[in-house]
C-alpha positions, 0 to 999 in steps of 0.5 A: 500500500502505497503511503500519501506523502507529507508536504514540506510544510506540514513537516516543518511545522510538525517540527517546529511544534516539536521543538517547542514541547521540549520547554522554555530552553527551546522557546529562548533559543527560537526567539533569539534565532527570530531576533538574529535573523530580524537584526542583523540583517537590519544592522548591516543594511544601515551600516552599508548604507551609512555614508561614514561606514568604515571602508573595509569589510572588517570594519563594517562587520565589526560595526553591524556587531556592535549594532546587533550588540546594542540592540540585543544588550549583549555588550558588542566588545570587539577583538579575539574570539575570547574576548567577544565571548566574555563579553557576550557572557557578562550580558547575559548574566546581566540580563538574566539578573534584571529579568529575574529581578523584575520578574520577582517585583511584578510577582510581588506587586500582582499577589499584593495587588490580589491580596488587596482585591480580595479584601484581607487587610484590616481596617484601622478606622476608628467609630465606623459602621460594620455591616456583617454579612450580605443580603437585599438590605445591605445596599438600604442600610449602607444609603441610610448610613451614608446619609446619616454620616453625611455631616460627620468628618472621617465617617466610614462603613466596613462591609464584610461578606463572603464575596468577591470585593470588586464586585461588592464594590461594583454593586454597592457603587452602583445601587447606593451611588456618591457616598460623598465624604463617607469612606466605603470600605469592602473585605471578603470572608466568612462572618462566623470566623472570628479571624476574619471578622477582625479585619473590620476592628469591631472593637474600634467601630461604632455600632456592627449591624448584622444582615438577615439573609434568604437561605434556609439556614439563614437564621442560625447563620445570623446566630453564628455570626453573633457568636463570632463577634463575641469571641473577636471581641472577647477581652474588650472592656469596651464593646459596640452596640450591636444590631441584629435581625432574624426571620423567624421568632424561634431565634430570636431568644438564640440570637439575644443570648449571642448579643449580649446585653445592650444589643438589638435583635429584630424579627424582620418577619413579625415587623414586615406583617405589622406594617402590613396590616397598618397599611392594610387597615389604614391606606397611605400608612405605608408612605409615612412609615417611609418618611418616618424611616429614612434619613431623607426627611426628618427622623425621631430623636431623643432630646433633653429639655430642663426647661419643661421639667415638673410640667406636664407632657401636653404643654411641650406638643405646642412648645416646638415650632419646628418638631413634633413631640410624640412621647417620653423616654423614661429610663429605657421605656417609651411612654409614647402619647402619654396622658396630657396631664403627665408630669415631665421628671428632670431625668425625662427625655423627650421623643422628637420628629425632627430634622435634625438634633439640632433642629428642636428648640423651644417657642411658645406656638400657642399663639397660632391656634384658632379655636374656632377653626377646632372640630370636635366630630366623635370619632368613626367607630371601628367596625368589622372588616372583610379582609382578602388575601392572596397568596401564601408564604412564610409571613401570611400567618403573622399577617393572620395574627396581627389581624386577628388581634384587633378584629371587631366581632364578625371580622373574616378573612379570606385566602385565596392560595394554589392547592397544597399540603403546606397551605392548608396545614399553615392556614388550618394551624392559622385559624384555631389561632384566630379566635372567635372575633375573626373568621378564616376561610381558605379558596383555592385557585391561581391568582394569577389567573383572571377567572380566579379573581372574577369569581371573587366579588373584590371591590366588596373588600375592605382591603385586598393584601397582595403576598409573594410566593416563597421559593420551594426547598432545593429550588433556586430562587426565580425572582419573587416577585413575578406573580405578584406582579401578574396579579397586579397586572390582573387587579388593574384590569378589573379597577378599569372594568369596574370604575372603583379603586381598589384598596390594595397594599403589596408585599414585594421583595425586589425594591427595582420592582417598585417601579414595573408594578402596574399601580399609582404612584402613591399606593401601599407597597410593603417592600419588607427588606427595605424597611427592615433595611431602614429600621436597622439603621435608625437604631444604629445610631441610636439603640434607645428607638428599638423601643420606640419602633416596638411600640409604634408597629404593634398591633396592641400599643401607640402607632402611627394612625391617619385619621379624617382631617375633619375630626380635628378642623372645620373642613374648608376652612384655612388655619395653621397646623398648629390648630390641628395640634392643639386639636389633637391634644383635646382628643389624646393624641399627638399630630405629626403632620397630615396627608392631602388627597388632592395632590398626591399624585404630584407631589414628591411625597404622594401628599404626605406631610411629615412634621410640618412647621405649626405656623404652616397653613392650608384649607383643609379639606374633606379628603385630607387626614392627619397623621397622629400617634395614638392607641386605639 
């Protein structure tokens, strides 16, 4: 059998590959024979081509070797054999040191470089924030700190996650944007490792926030990270406030023991159903409960006034031109709306919405009240409510609980929920929970579907409460947020079918999916990872309001109530805010600023108005209500 033949320059390449394999010795001599035959050819073209060139063939020989020695570094010494050897040799020594010697400072400067890429340096700041771990929060809680940091010199927060540092970087730049003076600093690594969390010198810091997070385990994960810090800081006399939040209630016990005293553990759940159902029973609540949160407006602050020490609490609500007075710090309780008759203590710290903390400052506004401008309608009496709830995950039977708390007799509720074992467990376990005074009835259907919601008379709710699914176990978790958005898309349709809004409030995950939700600008949206984002960072800088924010999201205590303006002024009538204070107090309430219906859909607050000046005046209608703090 005849064999084909190879072709001469499939053979010289076969070759050339082979010589290659051997190694690097291989690869110099290739390219030193590649240089060769590129420079001395060069050199010896300029040397016969330079009209100075020695005469003799020597002579311009000797003159192409000093080029080619030149431009190679290989010295270009002239003479005996031996000589021009030796020279060539103490060249290439030298080039072998300087290679190898830059060789050695690129590898150092590339694994210090990466050192610092990955984020294992310490931090040598001192009274900076410390944000452990990374979830949906941390891109809120890192605003609000920079905010809240935006008038200190020097301020900076530390945030340690196990996670690239340029890419938490990347999207904390991104989502959070300038962080003006305020110093950002990330470093990669567990937070349950004691070694690593020193990197961000808690022990310096302070105040160490500790992120929930999603995962199944996320709970205990939180635990662990408390214990961590415990034992980094072990041996300081000196400790940073701590605040810490947990998803389920049957850690918190766990995660109070692994902070110590003087720490904070929120259950972002039972807090999220809370506001939930505020908003829920009262709608617009959602959007003050924003302005009451973040840094961007005005925000609660604890002040001592020696001035109204022994008098009582009702003289100091129109004592303040510029801030609300809500309660009394006594201790570390909070008597928030207090009965007017209450005598301030010396040691008594009053409960302010202010701008800032040196925005509050005595004068006298009893001057700006227009008794006759007062109302004195009675109140709406409560009545039972017809509650509709679509969907189901891990929050519905705390929203169940809050509601059930304050039903009037002959309250129901009904769940409308795909078909399921874990459904009609929860909602079964959920309804011997929910007493005699609230009935609770399970539907099932897809309410993503639109004859699912055609079949229920919706406009015929007093409230429509729209819940995300939950990602099934050992499923990797889609976007949240995707069938709420669809039922909303559904809802919609049906308010344009029928011609009546309908008052529904919406639990979203995702923050970016405020903006695709297909409702007005002004409607309630829970987005339960940002407001436990925000509340965290509140009490970072001041541990005292984890009292005042229990209280005021209970279902049971003082909160945060939109009542008709007409209980409090004549409608149609012009008057300062300071009257709807002065009427407020009659009633034992505290007024903190009001929301107006006839601009809500043009204002940069959708019409809420927190903390007003009291001398403020504007005709109060029918449609405006007041924001105040009361019990029901």
């Amino acid at each position: 059998m005849a064999q084909r033949r190879t072709r001469f320059g499939d053979r010289a390449r076969y070759w050339f590959d082979t010589t290659l394999a051997r190694g690097a010795s291989a690869l110099v001599g290739w390219m030193a024979l590649v240089c060769l035959v590129v420079v001395v050819p060069a050199s010896a073209v300029l040397v016969w081509t330079d009209p100075d060139a020695p005469g003799s063939l020597t002579g311009r020989l000797a003159q192409v070797w000093h080029l080619t020695g030149d431009t190679l570094r290989l010295g270009g010494a002239t003479g005996a054999p031996l000589r021009v050897a030796m020279s060539v040799l103490l060249a290439l020594v030298a080039l072998l040191y300087v290679s190898t010697l830059v060789g050695l400072i690129t590898t150092a400067l590339t694994e210090r470089l990466t050192a610092l890429r990955r984020g294992r340096s310490t931090v040598l700041e001192k009274g900076h924030a410390v944000v452990l771990g990374w979830s949906e929060q941390v891109f809120t809680v890192v605003s609000e700190l920079v905010a809240a940091g935006a008038n200190q010199r020097g301020a900076a927060v530390a945030v340690l996650a196990d996670r690239d540092k340029s890419a938490m970087e990347e999207a904390l730049s991104a989502k959070v944007g300038p962080v003006g003076r305020t110093r950002l600093i990330c470093r990669s690594g567990p937070t349950t490792d004691p070694a690593v969390l020193t990197l961000t010198s808690p022990a310096t810091a302070g105040v160490v926030l500790v992120l929930p997070q999603d995962e199944p385990d996320a709970d205990a994960e939180v635990v662990k990270t408390l214990l961590a810090l415990r034992a980094a800081l072990a041996g300081e006399k000196m400790r940073p406030p701590v605040v810490a939040a947990v998803r389920d209630d049957r850690y918190r016990l766990a995660a109070c023991l692994a902070v110590g005293p003087g720490g904070v553990v929120l259950e972002s759940d039972t807090v999220a159903a809370r506001l939930i159902v505020q908003a829920a029973r009262r709608p617009g609540l959602a959007l003050v409960h924003q302005e009451l949160l973040d840094f961007a407006g005005d925000e609660f602050y604890l002040i001592k006034e020696p001035a109204l020490a022994g008098r009582p609490f009702g003289d100091a609500l129109l004592s303040y031109p510029t801030s609300s007075v809500v309660g009394i710090m006594r201790g570390d309780t909070p008597l928030l709306n207090p009965p007017p008759q209450t005598s301030m203590a010396p040691d008594d710290l009053l409960i302010v919405i202010s701008r800032d903390d040196d925005t509050a400052f005595l004068d006298d506004c009893a001057a700006l009240v227009e008794k006759a401008a007062m109302a004195s309608g009675p109140a709406t009496p409560a009545r039972p409510e017809r509650v509709l709830l679509l969907g189901w995950n891990r929050r519905a039977p705390l929203v169940v609980e809050q509601l059930r708390r304050r039903a009037r007799p002959g309250s129901a509720v009904d769940v409308v929920a795909n078909e399921g074992e874990a459904t009609i467990r929860q909602v079964s376990e959920a309804d011997t929970r929910s007493g005699t005074d609230l009935t609770l009835t399970l539907h099932h259907g897809d309410i993503t579907r639109p004859e699912t919601l055609r079949c229920l008379d919706v406009p015929s709710y007093d409230s429509v409460i729209v819940l995300g699914q939950d990602p099934a176990p050992g499923q990797p978790p889609d976007d949240p947020d995707n069938r709420t958005l669809v039922t909303l898309l559904l809802l919609r349709q049906l308010e344009e079918a029928t011609g009546r809004e309908l008052p529904v409030v919406t639990e979203l995950i995702d923050d970016r999916n405020r903006a695709l939700a297909p409702i007005s600008p002004g409607a309630d949206v829970i987005i339960s990872g940002k407001l436990i984002g925000l509340l965290m960072a509140q009490i970072s800088q001041n541990r005292h309001l984890a009292a005042v924010f229990e209280e005021l999201f209970s279902a049971d205590g003082t909160g945060v109530r939109l009542r008709p303006a007409t209980q409090y002024v004549l409608p149609g009538r012009e008057t300062s805010f300071a009257t709807v204070v002065a009427a407020a107090l009659h009633r034992g309430e505290c007024a903190i600023g009001y929301r107006s219906n006839d601009d809500s859909s043009t204002s940069s607050g959708f019409g809420v108005r927190i903390n007003p000046p009291k001398s403020e005046r504007r005709h109060w209608s029918v449609e405006d209500e007041v924001v105040v703090v009361c019990k029901d």
